[in-house]
C-alpha positions as CSV (number, residue, x, y, z in Angstrom):
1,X,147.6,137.8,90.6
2,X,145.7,135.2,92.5
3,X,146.2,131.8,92.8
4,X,143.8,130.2,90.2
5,X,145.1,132.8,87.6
6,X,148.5,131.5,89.0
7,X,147.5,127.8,87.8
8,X,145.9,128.2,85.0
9,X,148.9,130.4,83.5
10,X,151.3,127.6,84.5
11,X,149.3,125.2,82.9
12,X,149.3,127.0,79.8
13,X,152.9,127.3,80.0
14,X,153.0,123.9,80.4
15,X,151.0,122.7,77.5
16,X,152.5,125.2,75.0
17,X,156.3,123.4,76.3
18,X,155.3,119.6,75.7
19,X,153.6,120.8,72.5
20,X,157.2,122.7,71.4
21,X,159.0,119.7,72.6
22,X,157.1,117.6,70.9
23,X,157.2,119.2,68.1
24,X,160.9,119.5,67.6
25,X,160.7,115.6,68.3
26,X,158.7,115.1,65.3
27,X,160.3,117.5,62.9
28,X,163.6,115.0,63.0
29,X,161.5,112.7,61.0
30,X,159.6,114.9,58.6
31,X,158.8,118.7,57.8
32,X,156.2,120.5,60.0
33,X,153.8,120.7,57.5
34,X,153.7,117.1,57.3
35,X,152.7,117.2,60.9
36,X,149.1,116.9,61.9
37,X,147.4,118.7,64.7
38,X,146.4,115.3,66.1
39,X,149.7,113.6,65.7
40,X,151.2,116.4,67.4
41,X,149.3,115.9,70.4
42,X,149.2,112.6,70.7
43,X,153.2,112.8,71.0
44,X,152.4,115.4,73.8
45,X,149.7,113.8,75.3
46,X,147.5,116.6,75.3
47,X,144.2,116.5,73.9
48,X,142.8,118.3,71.0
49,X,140.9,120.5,72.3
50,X,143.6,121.9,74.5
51,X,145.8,122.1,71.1
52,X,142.9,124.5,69.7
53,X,142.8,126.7,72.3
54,X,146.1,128.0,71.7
55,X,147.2,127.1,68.1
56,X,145.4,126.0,64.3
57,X,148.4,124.0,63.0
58,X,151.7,122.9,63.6
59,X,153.4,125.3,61.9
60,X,151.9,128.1,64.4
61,X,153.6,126.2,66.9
62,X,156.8,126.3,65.5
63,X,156.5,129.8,64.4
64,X,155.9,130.9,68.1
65,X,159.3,128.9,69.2
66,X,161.0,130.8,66.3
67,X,159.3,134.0,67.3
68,X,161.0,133.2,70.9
69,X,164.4,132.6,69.4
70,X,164.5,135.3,67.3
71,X,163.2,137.1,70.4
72,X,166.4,136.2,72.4
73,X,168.6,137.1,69.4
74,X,167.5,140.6,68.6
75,X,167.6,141.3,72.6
76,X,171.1,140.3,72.2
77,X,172.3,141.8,69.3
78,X,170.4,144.8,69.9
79,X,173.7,147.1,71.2
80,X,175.1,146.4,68.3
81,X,171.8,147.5,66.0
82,X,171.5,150.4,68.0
83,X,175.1,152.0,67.2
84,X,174.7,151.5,63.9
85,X,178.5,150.9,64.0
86,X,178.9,147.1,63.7
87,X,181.8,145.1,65.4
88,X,181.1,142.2,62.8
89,X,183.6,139.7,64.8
90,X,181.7,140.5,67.9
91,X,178.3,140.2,66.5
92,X,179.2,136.8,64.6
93,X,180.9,135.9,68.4
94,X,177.6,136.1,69.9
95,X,175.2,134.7,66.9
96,X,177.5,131.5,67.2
97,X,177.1,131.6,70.6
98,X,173.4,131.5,70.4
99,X,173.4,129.0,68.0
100,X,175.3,126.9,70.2
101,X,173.3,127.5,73.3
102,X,170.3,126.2,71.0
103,X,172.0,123.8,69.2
104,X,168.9,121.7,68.9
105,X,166.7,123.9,67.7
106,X,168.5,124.9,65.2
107,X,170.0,121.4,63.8
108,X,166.5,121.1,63.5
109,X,165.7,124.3,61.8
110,X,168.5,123.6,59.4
111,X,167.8,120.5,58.8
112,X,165.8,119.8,55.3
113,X,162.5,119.1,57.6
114,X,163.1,122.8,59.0
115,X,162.4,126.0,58.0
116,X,166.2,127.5,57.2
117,X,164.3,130.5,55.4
118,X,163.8,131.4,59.1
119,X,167.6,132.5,59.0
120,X,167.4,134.7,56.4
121,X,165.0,136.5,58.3
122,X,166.5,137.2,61.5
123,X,169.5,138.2,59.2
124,X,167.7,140.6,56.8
125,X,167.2,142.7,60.8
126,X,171.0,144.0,60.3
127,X,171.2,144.5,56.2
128,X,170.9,148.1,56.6
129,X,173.7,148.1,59.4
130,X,175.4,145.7,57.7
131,X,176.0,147.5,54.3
132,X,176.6,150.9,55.9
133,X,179.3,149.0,57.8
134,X,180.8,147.2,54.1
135,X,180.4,151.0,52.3
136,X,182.5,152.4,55.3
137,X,185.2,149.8,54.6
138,X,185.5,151.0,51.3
139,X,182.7,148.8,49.7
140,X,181.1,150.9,46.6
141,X,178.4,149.5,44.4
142,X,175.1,150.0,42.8
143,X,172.1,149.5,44.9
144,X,171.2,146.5,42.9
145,X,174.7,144.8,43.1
146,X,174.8,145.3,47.1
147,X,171.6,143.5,47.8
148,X,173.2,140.5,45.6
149,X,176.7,140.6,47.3
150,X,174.8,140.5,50.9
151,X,172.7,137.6,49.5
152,X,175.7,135.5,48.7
153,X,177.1,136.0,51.8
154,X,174.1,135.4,54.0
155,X,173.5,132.2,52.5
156,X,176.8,131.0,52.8
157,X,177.3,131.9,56.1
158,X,173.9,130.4,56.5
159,X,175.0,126.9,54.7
160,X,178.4,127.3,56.8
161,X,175.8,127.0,60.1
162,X,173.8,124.5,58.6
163,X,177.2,122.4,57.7
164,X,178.4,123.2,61.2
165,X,175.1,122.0,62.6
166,X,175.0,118.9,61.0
167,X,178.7,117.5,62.4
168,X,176.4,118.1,66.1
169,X,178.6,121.7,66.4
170,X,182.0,119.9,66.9
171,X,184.1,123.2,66.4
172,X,183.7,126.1,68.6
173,X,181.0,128.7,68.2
174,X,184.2,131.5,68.4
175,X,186.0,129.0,65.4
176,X,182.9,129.3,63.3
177,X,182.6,133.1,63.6
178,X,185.8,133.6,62.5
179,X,185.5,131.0,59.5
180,X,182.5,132.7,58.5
181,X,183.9,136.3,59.1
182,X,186.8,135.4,57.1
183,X,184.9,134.4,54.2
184,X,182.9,137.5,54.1
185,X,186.0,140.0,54.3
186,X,187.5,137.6,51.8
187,X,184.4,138.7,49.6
188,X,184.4,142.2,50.3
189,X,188.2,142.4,49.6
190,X,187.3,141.0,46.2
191,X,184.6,143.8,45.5
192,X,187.5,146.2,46.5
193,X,190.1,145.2,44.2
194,X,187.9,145.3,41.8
195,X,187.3,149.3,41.5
C-alpha cells in the first residue's frame, strides 16, 4: 500500500468516525430519521459532499455502526453457534458483557429515538440453536407455539436490557445475565409442567 492510499484510507476512516459520533450525539435528542443529511454534518463538521461520498441518509450511517456491532457480537458468540450445543449462562455472560463494553451505543439504540428492532435481529441469529437447546431440556411444543414462547422471551430479555440501560447499567453485566437467564428457565419450567 503506498502512502497516498495510506492517507486517503485514514481520512475515510476518519470522516466515517465523526459522522458515527456525531450521530449518536444527535440521536439522544430525536430518532435517526428525523436527522438530516446536512444537520448531521454540520455536527461533524464535514461537508456534504464528503457525506455523499460514503452514505445517502442518516440511517445508512447508523446501520453501518450497527452492522459493526453486530459484527463484533457474532465474532463472539460464534463458538457457541458453531456447537450447536448452547451454554445459555455463558452466552448471556458474554452478550452482557458486550452490552456493557458499548454501553453507549446501546442506551442509545434502546432508547425510544433508537432502533431496539435492531436487537431482535442479532437475536433471531441463535433461534435455531436456541430451541434445539429448550427441546433438549425437555421443551415440547407445536412449531407454531415455539416461535411465540421464544418471542416472549426475547422481548423481555430485550426490555430487561433496555430497563438495565436506562439506570446508565448500574448492576453488573454477570447480575443481568443471570436475572434474565432466570426468567427464561422460569418460562421454560412453566411449558414443562404443563405436559
Amino acid at each position: 500500500m503506498n502512502k497516498q492510499n495510506g492517507k486517503t484510507d485514514r481520512r475515510v476512516l476518519y470522516t466515517k468516525m465523526f459522522l458515527k459520533e456525531s450521530l449518536l450525539e444527535l440521536m439522544k435528542e430525536k430518532p435517526v430519521d428525523k436527522i438530516t443529511p446536512t444537520e448531521l454534518c454540520r455536527k461533524a463538521e464535514i461537508n456534504r459532499n464528503t457525506f455523499y461520498k460514503h452514505y445517502y441518509t442518516a440511517r445508512d450511517v447508523l446501520e453501518e455502526i450497527e452492522d459493526e456491532f453486530s459484527a463484533q457480537i457474532v465474532d463472539s458468540l460464534s463458538g457457541f453457534f458453531l456447537s450447536g450445543v448452547l451454554d445459555i449462562r455463558q452466552m448471556l455472560n458474554e452478550i452482557c458483557r458486550i452490552v456493557y463494553e458499548n454501553k453507549d451505543f446501546c442506551r442509545i439504540l434502546l432508547s425510544d429515538n433508537g432502533d431496539a428492532a435492531f436487537f431482535e435481529k442479532m437475536v433471531m441469529l441463535a433461534k435455531d440453536v436456541i430451541i434445539k437447546n429448550w427441546q433438549k431440556d425437555g421443551v415440547s411444543l407445536p412449531d407454531d407455539q415455539m416461535d411465540m414462547f421464544f418471542a416472549f422471551t426475547v422481548n423481555g430479555s430485550i426490555a430487561l436490557i433496555g430497563r438495565w440501560a436506562a439506570n446508565d447499567m448500574k448492576n453488573p453485566p454477570a447480575e443481568v445475565a443471570q436475572l434474565i437467564e432466570r426468567a427464561a428457565y422460569g418460562g421454560i419450567n412453566g411449558l414443562i409442567d404443563l405436559k
